[in-house]
C-alpha positions as CSV (number, residue, x, y, z in Angstrom):
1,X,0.0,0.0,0.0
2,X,1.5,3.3,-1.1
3,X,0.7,6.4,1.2
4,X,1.9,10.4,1.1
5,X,4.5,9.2,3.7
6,X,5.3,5.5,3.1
7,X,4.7,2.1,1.7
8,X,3.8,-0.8,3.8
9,X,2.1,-4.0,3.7
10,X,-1.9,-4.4,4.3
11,X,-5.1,-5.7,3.5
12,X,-7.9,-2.9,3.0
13,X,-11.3,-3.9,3.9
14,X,-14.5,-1.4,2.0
15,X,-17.6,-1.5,2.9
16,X,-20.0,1.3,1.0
17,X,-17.1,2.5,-1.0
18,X,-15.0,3.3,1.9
19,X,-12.0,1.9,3.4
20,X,-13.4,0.5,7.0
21,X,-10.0,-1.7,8.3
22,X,-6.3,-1.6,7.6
23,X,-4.5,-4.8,8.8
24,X,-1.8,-7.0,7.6
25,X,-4.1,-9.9,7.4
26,X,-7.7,-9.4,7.4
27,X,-10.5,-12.9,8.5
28,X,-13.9,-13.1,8.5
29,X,-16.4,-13.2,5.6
30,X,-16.7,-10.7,2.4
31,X,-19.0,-10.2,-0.6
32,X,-16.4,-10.2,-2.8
33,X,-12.3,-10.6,-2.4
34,X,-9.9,-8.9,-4.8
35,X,-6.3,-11.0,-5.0
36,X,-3.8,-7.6,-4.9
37,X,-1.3,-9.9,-3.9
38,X,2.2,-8.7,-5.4
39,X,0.3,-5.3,-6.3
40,X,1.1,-1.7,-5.3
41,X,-2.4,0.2,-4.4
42,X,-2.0,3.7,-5.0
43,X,-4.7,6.8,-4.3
44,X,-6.9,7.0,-7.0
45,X,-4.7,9.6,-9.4
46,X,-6.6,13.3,-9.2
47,X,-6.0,14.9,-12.4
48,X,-6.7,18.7,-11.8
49,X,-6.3,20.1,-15.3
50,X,-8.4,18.2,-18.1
51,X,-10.1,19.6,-21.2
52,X,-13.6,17.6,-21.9
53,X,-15.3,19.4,-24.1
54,X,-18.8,19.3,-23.2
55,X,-21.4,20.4,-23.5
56,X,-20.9,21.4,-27.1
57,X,-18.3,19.9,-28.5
58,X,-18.8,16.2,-27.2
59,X,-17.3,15.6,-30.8
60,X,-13.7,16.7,-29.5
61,X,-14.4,14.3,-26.8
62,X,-16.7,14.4,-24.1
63,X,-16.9,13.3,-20.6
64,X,-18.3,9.5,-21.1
65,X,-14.8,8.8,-22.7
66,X,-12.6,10.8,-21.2
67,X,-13.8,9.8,-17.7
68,X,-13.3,6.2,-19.1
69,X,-9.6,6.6,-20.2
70,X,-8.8,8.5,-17.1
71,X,-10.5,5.5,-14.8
72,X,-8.4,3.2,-17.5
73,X,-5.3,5.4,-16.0
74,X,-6.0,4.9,-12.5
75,X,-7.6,7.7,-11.9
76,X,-10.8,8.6,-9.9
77,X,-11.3,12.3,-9.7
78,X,-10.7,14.8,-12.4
79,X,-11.4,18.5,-12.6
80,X,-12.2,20.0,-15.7
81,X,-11.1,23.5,-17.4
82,X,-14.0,26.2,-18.4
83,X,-12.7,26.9,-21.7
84,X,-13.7,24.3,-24.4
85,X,-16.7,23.6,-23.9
86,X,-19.5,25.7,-25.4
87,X,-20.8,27.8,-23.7
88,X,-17.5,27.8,-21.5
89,X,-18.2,27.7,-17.5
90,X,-18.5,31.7,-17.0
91,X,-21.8,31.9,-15.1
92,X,-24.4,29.4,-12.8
93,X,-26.2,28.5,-16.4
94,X,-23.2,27.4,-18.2
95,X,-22.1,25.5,-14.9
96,X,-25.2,24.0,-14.6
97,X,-25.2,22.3,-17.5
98,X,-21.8,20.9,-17.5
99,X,-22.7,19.7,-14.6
100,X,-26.1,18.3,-15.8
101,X,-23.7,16.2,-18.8
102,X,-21.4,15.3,-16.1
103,X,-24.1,13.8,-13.5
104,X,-25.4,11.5,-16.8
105,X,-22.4,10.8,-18.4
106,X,-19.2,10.0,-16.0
107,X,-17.8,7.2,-14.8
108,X,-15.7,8.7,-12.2
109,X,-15.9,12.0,-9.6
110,X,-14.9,15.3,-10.6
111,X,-14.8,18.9,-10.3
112,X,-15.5,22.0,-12.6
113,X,-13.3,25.2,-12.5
114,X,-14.9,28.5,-13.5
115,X,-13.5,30.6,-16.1
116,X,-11.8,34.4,-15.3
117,X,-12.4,36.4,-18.0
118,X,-13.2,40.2,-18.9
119,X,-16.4,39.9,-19.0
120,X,-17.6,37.9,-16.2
121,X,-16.2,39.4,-13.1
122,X,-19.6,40.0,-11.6
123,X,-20.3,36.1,-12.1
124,X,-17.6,34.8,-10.1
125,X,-19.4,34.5,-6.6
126,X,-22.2,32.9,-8.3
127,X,-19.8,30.2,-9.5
128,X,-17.9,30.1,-6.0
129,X,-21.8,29.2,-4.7
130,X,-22.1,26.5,-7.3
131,X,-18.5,25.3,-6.1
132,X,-16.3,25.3,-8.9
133,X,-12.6,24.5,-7.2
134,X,-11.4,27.8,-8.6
135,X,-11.2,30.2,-11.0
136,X,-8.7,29.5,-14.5
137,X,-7.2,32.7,-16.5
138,X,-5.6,33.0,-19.8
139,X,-2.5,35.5,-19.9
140,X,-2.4,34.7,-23.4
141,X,-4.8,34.3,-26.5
142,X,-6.4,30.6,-25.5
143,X,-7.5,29.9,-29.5
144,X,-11.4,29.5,-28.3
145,X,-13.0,33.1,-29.6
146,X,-15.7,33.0,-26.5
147,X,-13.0,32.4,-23.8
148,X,-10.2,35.6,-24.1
149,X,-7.8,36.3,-22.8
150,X,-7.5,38.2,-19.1
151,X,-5.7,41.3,-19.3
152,X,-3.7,42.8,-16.7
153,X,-6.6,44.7,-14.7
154,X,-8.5,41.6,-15.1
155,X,-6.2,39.6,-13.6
156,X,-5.6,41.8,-10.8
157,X,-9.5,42.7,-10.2
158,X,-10.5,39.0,-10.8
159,X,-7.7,38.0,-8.2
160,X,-9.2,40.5,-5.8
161,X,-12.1,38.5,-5.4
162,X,-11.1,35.4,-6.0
163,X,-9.4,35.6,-2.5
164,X,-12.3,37.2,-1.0
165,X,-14.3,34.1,-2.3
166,X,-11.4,31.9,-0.8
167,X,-11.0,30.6,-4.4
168,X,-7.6,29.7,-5.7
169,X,-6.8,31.0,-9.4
170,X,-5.0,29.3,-11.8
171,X,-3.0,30.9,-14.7
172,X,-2.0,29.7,-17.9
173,X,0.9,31.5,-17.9
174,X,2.1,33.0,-21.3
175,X,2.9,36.7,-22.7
176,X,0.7,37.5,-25.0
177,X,2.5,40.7,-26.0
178,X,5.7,38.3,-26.6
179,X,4.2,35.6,-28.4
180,X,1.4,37.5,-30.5
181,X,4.5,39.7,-31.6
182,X,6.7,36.9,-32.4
183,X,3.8,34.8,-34.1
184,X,2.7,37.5,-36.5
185,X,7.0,38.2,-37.8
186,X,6.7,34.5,-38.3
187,X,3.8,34.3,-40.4
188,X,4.0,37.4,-42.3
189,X,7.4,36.0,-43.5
190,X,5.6,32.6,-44.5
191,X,7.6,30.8,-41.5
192,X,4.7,28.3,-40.5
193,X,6.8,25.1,-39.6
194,X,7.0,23.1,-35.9
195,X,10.2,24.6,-35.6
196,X,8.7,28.5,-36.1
197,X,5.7,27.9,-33.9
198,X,8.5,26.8,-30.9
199,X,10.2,29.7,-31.8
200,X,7.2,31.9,-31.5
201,X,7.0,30.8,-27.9
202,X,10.0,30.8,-26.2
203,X,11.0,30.0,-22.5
204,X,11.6,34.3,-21.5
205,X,8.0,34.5,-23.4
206,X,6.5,31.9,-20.1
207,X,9.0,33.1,-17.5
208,X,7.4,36.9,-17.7
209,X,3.9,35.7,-17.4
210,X,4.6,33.7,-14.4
211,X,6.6,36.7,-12.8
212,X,3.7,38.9,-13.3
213,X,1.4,36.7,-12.1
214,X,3.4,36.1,-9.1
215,X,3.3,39.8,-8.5
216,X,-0.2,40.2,-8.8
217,X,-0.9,37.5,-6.0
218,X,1.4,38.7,-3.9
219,X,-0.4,42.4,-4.1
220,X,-3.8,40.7,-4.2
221,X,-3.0,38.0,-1.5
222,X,-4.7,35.8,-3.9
223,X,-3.7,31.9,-4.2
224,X,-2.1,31.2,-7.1
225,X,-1.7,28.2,-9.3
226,X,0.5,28.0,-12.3
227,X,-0.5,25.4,-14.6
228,X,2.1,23.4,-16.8
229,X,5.0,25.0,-16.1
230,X,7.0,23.4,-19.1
231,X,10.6,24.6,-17.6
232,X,12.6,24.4,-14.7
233,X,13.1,28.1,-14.7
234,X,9.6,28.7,-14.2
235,X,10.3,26.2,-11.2
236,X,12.4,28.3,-9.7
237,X,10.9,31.7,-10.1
238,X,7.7,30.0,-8.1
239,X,9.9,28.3,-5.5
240,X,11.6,31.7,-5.0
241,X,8.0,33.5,-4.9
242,X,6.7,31.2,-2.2
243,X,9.9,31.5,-0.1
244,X,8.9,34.8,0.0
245,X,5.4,34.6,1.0
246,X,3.5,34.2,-1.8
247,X,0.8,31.3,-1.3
248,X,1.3,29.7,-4.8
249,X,1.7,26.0,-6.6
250,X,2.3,24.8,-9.8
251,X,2.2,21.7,-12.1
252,X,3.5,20.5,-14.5
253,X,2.6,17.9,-17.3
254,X,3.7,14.2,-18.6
255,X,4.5,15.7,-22.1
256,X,7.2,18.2,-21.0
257,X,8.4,15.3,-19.0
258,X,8.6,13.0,-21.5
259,X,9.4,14.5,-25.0
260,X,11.1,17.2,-26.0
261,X,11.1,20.1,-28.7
262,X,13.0,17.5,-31.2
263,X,10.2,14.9,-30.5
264,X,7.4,17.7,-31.4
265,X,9.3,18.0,-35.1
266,X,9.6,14.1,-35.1
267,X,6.2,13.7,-34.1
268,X,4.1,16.7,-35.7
269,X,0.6,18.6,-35.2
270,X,-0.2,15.5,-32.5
271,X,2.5,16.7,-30.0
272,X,1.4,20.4,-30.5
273,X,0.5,22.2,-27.1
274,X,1.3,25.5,-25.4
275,X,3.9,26.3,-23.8
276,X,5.5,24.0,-26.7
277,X,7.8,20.8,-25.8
278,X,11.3,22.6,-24.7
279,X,15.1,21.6,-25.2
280,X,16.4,18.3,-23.0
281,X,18.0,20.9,-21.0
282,X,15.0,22.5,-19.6
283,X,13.4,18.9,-19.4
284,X,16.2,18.1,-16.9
285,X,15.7,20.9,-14.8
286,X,12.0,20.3,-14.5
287,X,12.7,16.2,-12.7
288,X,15.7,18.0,-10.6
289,X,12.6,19.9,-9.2
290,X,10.1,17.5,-9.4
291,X,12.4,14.5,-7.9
292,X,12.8,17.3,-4.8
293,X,9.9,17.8,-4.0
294,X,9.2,21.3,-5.6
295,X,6.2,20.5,-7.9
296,X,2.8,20.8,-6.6
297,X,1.3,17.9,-8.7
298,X,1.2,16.9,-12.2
299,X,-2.4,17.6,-14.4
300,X,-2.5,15.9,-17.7
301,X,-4.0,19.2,-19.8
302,X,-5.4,16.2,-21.6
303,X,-7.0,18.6,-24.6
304,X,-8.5,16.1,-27.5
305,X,-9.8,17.8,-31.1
306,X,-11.0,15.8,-34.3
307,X,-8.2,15.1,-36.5
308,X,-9.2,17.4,-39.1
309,X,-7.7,20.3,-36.7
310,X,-4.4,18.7,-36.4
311,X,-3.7,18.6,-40.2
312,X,-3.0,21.8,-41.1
313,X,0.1,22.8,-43.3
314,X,0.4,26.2,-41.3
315,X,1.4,24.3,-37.8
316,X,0.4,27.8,-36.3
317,X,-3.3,27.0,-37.5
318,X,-3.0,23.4,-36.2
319,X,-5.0,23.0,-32.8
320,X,-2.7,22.9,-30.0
321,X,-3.6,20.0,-27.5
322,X,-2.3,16.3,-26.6
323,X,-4.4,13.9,-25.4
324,X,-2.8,11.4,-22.7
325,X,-5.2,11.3,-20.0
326,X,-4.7,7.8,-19.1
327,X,-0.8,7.7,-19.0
328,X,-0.4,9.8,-16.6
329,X,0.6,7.4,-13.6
330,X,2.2,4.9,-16.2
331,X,4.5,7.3,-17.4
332,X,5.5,8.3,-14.3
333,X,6.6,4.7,-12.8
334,X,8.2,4.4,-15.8
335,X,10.0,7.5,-16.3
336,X,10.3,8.8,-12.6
337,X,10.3,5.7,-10.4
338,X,12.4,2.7,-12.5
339,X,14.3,5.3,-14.6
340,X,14.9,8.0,-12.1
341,X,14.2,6.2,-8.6
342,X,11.0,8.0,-7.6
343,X,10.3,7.0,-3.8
344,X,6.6,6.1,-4.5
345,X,5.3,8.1,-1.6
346,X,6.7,10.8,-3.7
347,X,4.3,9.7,-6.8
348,X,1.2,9.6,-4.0
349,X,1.4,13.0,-3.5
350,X,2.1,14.5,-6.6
351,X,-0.9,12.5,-8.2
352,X,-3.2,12.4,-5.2
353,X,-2.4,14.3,-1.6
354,X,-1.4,17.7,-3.0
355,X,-4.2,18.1,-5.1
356,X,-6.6,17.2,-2.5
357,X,-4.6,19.6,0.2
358,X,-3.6,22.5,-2.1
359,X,-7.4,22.5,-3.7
360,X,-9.1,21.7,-0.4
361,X,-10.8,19.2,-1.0
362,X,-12.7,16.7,1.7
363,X,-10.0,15.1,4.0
364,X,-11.6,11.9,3.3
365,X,-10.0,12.0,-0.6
366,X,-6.5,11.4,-1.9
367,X,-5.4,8.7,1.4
368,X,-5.5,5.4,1.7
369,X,-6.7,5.5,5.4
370,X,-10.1,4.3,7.5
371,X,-12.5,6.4,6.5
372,X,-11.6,7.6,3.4
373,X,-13.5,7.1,0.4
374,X,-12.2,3.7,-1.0
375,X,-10.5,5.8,-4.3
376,X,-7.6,3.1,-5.4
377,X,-5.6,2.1,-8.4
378,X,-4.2,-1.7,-8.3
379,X,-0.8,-2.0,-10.0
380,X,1.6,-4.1,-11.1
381,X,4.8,-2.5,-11.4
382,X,6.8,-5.9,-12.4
383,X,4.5,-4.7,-15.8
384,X,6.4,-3.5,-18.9
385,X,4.7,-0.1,-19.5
């Protein structure tokens, strides 16, 4: 049994979907026995940043698959971003009836965040009321027309009362000013390849978003979650942040762990996303900080679209968005603990524990411990993954 803390032998006794005794060796009668012998038993994985689609574009993907592949991942809980579906989650309507396709359609729990955008400002406590985990912004153009991007003043106002709502926001955190600039030079001189659109958004362009952002939660006292920080430098400018007071976390995602800017040539429009895959370099520095301790948790930004959208000549014109919901926890035995030596209590935290603390959700989630909700992945780490 893998915990936050440790890993140790026992058997784990539900009744009602929750976990009701702990012992080496449990007797007596049961409905049904599950042989986990020569298993690991992890939390159910928590994936905090997911892109579903629905309602509206169910033909992306919606949440009757996704929530499949992400239960096929061992995962139980996922929270999913306002922005793609259609209308996006801006107001109570739009969250009701993502939660209405939700309630028919899942196969696991989950959670909805609220979008933080110009326009909706005045809707925010009506979506803290219909308890959306937070609140996500864009700091850059996020390619959906009904979901723009939050300025400056909209950022700092929407912050404002975020933290008077005791709502957490989270950031996509890229300069528009720096990558619209460099975008349009690239086009305009017909540059359109994988390598131009990397070069469009480079590491500085990511690194000046986060610092501002960092700013404006320290001024607003607002917390503050960066999501897929794809460098270790944007590691470091949090870690530095929050040693000096600033209540903020990041994540990061399997892809920047994983591939590489080389890989997104190799590989094409199916490896697009933004920030883009960096250099092996920066990919280093991101498991130095992740194999310390220094990363929040890991979100997927599992982000599906029909294929027509990712066969574009222009690769700026592709849809950016890789879809890898379920091999979240497989990559990460593979890549952190065999390769890299990942204590697995290390794996239960990032995937499980510090989502559940850093998003507050019930204690009962994210631990394998009596009372708990029984919210466990069996696996077999002898497997070839």
């Amino acid at each position: 049994m893998v915990t936050p803390e440790e890993t140790r032998m026992e058997d784990i006794g539900i009744l009602s979907s929750r976990i009701v005794e702990l012992r080496p060796a449990l007797g007596g009668s049961a409905c049904e026995t599950i042989n986990a012998e020569g298993l690991h038993i992890f939390p159910g994985l928590i994936d905090s940043h997911v892109h579903f689609n629905e309602p509206g574009r169910t033909e992306w993907e919606g949440i009757e698959t996704g929530s499949r592949a992400l239960a096929a991942g061992g995962g139980t809980i996922f929270f999913d971003m306002p922005l793609n579906a259609h209308p996006p989650t801006l107001d109570a309507d739009s969250f009701d009836q993502k939660l209405a396709a939700a309630e028919a359609k899942s196969f696991t729990d989950f959670a909805f965040w609220g979008g933080l955008v110009p326009e909706n400002l005045g809707k925010l406590q009506e979506l803290a009321e219909r308890g959306v985990v937070g609140f996500k912004a864009f700091m850059s153009n996020s390619g959906i027309d009904d979901f723009p991007r939050a300025d400056d003043l909209t950022l700092r106002e929407g912050m404002k009362r975020a933290a008077a709502l005791g709502k957490i926001v989270a950031v996509h955190a890229e300069s528009e000013s720096i990558t619209s600039d460099l975008a349009q030079k690239f086009v305009s001189a017909g540059k359109t390849s994988v390598r131009d659109y990397v070069d469009s958004r480079p590491i500085h362009a990511e690194l000046d978003a986060i610092q501002r952002a960092l700013e404006l939660a320290g001024e607003t006292r607002c917390r503050l979650h960066v999501v897929h920080v794809s460098c270790g430098a944007g590691i470091a400018l949090i870690a530095s942040a929050r040693k000096m007071g600033v209540d903020v976390s990041c994540e990061t995602c399997p892809h920047y762990l994983v591939l590489t800017e080389e890989d997104m040539e190799r590989i094409g429009p199916l490896a697009k996303c933004a920030p883009p895959l960096r250099p092996k370099q920066a990919q280093d520095a991101l498991w130095q900080y992740l194999l310390t301790d220094q990363i929040s948790c890991l979100g997927s930004d599992h982000s599906p679209s029909p294929h027509s959208m990712k066969t574009d000549q222009n690769f700026f014109r592709v849809w950016g968005g890789v879809s890898g919901i379920q091999h979240t926890l497989p990559l990460l035995i593979t890549k952190g603990h065999v390769r890299r030596a990942m204590a697995l209590p290390l794996l239960a935290r990032l995937l499980s524990f510090n989502v559940v603390t850093r998003f507050r959700l019930p204690p009962d989630r994210g631990r394998i411990v009596v009372g708990a909700q029984a919210d466990i992945a069996l696996v077999d780490l002898s497997a070839n993954f």
